[in-house]
C-alpha positions in Angstrom: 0.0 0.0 0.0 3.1 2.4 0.6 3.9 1.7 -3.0 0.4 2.8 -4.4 0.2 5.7 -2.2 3.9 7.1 -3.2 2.5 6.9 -6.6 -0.3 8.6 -5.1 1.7 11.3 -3.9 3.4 11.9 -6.9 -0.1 11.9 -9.0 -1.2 14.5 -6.6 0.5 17.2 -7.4 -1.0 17.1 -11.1 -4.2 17.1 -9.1 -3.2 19.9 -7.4 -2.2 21.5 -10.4 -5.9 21.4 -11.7 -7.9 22.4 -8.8 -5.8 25.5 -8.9 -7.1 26.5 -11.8 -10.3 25.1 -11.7 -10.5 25.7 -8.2 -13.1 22.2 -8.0 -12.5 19.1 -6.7 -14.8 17.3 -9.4 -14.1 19.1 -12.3 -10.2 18.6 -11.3 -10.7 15.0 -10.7 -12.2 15.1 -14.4 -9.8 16.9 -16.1 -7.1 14.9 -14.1 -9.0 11.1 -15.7 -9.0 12.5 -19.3 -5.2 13.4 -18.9 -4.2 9.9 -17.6 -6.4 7.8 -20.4 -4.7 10.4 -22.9 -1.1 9.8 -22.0 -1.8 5.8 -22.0 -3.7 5.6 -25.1 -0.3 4.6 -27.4 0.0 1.9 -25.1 -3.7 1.1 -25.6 -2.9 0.9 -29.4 0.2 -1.1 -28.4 -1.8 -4.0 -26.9 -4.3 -3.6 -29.6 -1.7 -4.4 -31.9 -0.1 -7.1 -30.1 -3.3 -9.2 -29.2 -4.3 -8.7 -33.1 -0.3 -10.0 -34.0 -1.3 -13.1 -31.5 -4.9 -14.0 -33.1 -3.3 -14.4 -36.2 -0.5 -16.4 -35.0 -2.7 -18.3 -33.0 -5.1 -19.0 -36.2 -1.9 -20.3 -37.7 -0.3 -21.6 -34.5 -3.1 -24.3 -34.8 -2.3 -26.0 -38.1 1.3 -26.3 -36.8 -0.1 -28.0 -33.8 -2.0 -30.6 -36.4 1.0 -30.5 -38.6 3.6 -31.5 -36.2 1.5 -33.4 -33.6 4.1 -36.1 -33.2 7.5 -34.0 -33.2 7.0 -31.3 -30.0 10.7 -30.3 -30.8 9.7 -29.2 -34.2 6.7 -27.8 -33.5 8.9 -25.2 -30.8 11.0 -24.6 -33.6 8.2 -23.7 -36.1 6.4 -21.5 -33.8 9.0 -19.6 -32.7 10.1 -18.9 -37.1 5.9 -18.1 -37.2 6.2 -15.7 -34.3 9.3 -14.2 -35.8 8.0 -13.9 -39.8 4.7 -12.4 -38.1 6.8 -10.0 -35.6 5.2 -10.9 -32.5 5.9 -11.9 -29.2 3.9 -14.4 -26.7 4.9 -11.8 -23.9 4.5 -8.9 -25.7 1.5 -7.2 -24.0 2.1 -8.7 -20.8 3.7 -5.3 -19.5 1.5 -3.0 -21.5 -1.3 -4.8 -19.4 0.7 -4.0 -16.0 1.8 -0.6 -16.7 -1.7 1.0 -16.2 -2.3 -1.0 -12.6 0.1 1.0 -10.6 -1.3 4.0 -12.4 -4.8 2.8 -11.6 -3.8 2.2 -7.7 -2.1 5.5 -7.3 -5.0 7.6 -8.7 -7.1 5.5 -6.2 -4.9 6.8 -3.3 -4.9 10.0 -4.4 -8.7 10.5 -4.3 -9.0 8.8 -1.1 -6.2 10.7 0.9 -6.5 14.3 -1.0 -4.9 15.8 2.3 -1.4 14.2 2.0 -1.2 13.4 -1.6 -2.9 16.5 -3.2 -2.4 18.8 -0.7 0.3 17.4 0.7 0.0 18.3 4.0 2.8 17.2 7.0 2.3 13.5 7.7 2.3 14.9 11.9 -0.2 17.3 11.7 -2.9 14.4 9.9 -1.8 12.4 12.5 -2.8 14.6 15.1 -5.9 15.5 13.5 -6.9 11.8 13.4 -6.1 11.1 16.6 -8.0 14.2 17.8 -11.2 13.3 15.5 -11.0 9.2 17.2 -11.5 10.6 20.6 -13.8 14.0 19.6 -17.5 12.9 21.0 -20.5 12.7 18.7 -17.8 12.1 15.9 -15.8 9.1 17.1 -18.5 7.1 17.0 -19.3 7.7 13.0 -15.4 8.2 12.3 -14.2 6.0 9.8 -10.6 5.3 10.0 -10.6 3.8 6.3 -11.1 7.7 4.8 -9.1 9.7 7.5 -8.7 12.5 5.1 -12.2 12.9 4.1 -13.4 12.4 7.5 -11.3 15.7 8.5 -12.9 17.6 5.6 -16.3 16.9 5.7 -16.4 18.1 9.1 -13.8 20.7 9.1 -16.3 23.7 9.5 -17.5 22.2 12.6 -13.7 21.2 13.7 -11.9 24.6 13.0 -12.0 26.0 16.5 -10.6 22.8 18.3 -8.2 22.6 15.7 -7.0 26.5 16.3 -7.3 25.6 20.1 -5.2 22.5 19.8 -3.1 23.5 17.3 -3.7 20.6 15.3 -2.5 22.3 12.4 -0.7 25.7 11.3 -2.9 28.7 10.1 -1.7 28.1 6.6 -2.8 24.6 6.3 -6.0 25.8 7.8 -7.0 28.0 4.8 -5.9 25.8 2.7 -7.8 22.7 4.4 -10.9 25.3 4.2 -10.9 26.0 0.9 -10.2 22.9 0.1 -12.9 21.1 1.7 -15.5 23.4 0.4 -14.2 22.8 -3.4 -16.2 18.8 -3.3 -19.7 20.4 -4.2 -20.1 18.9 -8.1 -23.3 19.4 -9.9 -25.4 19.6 -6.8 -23.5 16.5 -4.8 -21.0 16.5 -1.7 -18.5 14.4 -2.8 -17.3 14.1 0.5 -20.3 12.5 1.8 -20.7 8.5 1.6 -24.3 7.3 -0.3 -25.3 5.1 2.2 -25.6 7.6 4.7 -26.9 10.5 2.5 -30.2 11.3 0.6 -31.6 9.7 -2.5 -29.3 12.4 -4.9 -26.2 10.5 -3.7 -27.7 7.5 -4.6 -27.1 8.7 -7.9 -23.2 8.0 -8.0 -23.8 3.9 -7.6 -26.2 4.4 -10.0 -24.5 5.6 -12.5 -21.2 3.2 -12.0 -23.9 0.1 -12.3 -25.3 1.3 -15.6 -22.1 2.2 -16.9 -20.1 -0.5 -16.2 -22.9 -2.9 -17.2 -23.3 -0.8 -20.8 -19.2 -1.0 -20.9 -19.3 -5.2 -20.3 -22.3 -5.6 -23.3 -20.7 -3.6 -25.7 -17.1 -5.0 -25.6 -19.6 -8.6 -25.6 -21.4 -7.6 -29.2 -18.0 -6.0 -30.3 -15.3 -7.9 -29.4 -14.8 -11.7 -30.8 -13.1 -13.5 -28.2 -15.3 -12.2 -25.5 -18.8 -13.7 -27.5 -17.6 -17.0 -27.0 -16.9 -17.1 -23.5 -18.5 -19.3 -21.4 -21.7 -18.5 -19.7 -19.8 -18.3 -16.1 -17.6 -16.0 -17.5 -20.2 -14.1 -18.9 -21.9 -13.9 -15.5 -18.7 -12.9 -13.5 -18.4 -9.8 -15.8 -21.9 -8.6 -15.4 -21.4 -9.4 -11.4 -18.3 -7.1 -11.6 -20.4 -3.9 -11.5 -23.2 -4.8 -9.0 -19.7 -4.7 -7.0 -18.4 -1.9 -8.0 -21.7 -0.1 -7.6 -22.2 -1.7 -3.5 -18.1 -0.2 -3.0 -19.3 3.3 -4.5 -22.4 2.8 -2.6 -20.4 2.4 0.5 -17.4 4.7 0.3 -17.3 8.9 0.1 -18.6 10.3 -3.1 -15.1 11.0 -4.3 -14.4 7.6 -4.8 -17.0 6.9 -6.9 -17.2 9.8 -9.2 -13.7 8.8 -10.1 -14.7 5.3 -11.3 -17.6 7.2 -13.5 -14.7 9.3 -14.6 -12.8 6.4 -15.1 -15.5 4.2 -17.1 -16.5 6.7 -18.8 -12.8 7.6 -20.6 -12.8 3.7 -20.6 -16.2 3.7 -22.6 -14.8 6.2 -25.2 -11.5 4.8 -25.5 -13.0 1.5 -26.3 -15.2 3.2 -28.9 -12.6 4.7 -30.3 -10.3 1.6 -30.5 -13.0 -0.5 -32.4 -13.9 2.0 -35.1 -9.9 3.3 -35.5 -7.8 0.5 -34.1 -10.2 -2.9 -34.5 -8.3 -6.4 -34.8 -9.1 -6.6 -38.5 -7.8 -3.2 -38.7 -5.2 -3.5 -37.5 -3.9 -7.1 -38.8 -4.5 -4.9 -42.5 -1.8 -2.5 -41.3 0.6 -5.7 -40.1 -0.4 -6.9 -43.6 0.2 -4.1 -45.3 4.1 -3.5 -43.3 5.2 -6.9 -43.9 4.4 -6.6 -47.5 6.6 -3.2 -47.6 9.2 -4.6 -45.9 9.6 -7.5 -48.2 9.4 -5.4 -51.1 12.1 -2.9 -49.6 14.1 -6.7 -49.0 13.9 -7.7 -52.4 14.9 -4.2 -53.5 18.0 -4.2 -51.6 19.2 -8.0 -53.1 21.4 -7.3 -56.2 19.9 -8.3 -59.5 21.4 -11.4 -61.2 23.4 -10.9 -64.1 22.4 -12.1 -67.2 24.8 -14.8 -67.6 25.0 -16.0 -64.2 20.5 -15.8 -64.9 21.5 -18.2 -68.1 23.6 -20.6 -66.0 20.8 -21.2 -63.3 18.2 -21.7 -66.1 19.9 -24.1 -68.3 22.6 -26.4 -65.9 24.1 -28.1 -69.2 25.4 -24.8 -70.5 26.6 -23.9 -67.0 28.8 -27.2 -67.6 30.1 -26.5 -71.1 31.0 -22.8 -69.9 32.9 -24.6 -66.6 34.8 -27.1 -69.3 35.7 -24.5 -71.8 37.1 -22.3 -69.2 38.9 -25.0 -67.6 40.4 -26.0 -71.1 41.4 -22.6 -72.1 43.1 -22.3 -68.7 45.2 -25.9 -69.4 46.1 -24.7 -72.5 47.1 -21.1 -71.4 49.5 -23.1 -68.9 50.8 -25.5 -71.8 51.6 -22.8 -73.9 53.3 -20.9 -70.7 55.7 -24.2 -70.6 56.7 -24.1 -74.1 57.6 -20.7 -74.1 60.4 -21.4 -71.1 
């Protein structure tokens, strides 16, 4: 978890960057998605590209498999020559698939602890405040130790004098904790409260991840090959996948899950995107279409033949009389050499 939170911390301060212009925590959150999906779209294409290279290997890998059924050793050997005429690679978007994760997991920790990674206020001073908030009656009870950070925000207003009192923090963390805190309201919502706790417009945020997640799953069903013939198990477990993500947004502080909407909904478009630009069929055209090129651009590098050499290769009984005279005329250069001496 240290891991995902230093990335966290170091996402933060492009947060940062945007809610000081913007001077909103939503629209910054927003802003902060569309930035992250745009910097890891050529990856995106990357993998595209790569699982297109493997379905045509693996069309092709198959016939081998019949082909050489008896002789593994072979078979190695031929699918290693396929993977390297094809230019593709059995690991090759195994780290394009990892990259994003850490990405993922940092952004995560950045939304949930805004205080130390976007603010970046001093570790002691959160510590103090959370220690004060565990033990503060009428708010120890109801304090969640899971969102520290957005614990101290939500109820900062009510907090500011024991704070000042305490000295919990420095005057200059407290304006900027106060701003701060009032910067969640987004299209009506308090993204620091938590849905379960709040009125029927909160409800609104696991709403929306349910239908959007579900709409995400069915179109990548009706668009994407490998994923119509999955099993019906497998089918269920990606339609179960956003009744869970809707009961964690339902759950946890606003934040949290108007990032995921943020996130599916860049995810949505991206995947739009990469079907009508950057399909499979697409995009084994343009592997096609290079490996074509790149033979022609061989061939135009190989020397042409000369005509005689041409004649030889054509007609291997004249390559033989040409051999014999030569090797006569060279015996009888050598006789001629003796008779001189």
């Amino acid at each position: 978890m240290q891991i995902f939170n230093f990335f966290g911390s170091i996402f933060g301060y492009v947060l940062w960057a945007f809610y000081f212009v913007v001077r909103n925590y939503g629209v910054a959150i927003l802003l902060f998605t569309i930035l992250v999906k745009a910097v890891l779209f050529p990856l995106s294409i990357k993998q595209q590209r790569s699982m297109a290279a493997s379905g045509k290997v693996a069309e092709k890998q198959k016939i081998l498999a019949e082909r050489y059924k008896n002789d593994k050793q072979k078979y190695q050997e031929e699918v290693q020559k396929l993977y390297a005429q094809e230019g593709a690679s059995p690991t090759g978007g195994c780290l394009v698939t990892l990259i994003p994760f850490p990405i993922m997991m940092g952004l995560y920790y950045t939304v949930i602890n805004p205080l130390s990674n976007a603010v970046h206020i001093a570790s002691d001073s959160i510590n103090r405040a959370t220690l004060f908030l565990a033990q503060m009656p009428g708010i120890s009870s109801t304090f969640s130790t899971r969102f520290t950070e957005m614990e101290i925000m939500r109820n900062f207003d009510t907090l500011a004098p024991y704070f000042r009192q305490y000295q919990v923090f420095s005057e200059a963390e407290m304006q900027t904790i106060g701003d701060f805190s009032h910067s969640f309201q987004f299209l009506g919502l308090n993204l620091l409260d938590t849905p379960s706790s709040s009125g029927f417009l909160m409800w609104l945020i696991p709403i929306v991840c349910l239908l959007l997640n579900i709409g995400t799953q069915v179109y990548m069903m009706f668009t994407n090959e490998s994923m119509k013939n999955q099993q019906g198990c497998m089918k269920f477990t990606m339609l179960a996948l956003p009744l869970f993500t809707a009961f964690l947004a339902f759950t946890m502080p606003g934040a949290i899950g108007f990032y995921w909407i943020c996130n599916g909904l860049a995810m949505f478009g991206q995947t739009i995107l990469m079907n009508y630009f950057f399909s499979r069929d697409h995009m084994t055209a343009h592997a096609e279409a290079r490996r074509i090129a790149r033979r022609e651009q061989e061939e135009v590098l190989v020397k042409e033949i000369p005509f005689a050499q041409r004649k030889v290769f054509s007609d291997p009984q004249a390559g033989q009389n040409k051999a014999s005279a030569n090797k006569a005329k060279t015996q009888n250069a050598k006789s001629n050499k003796k008779k001189k001496r």
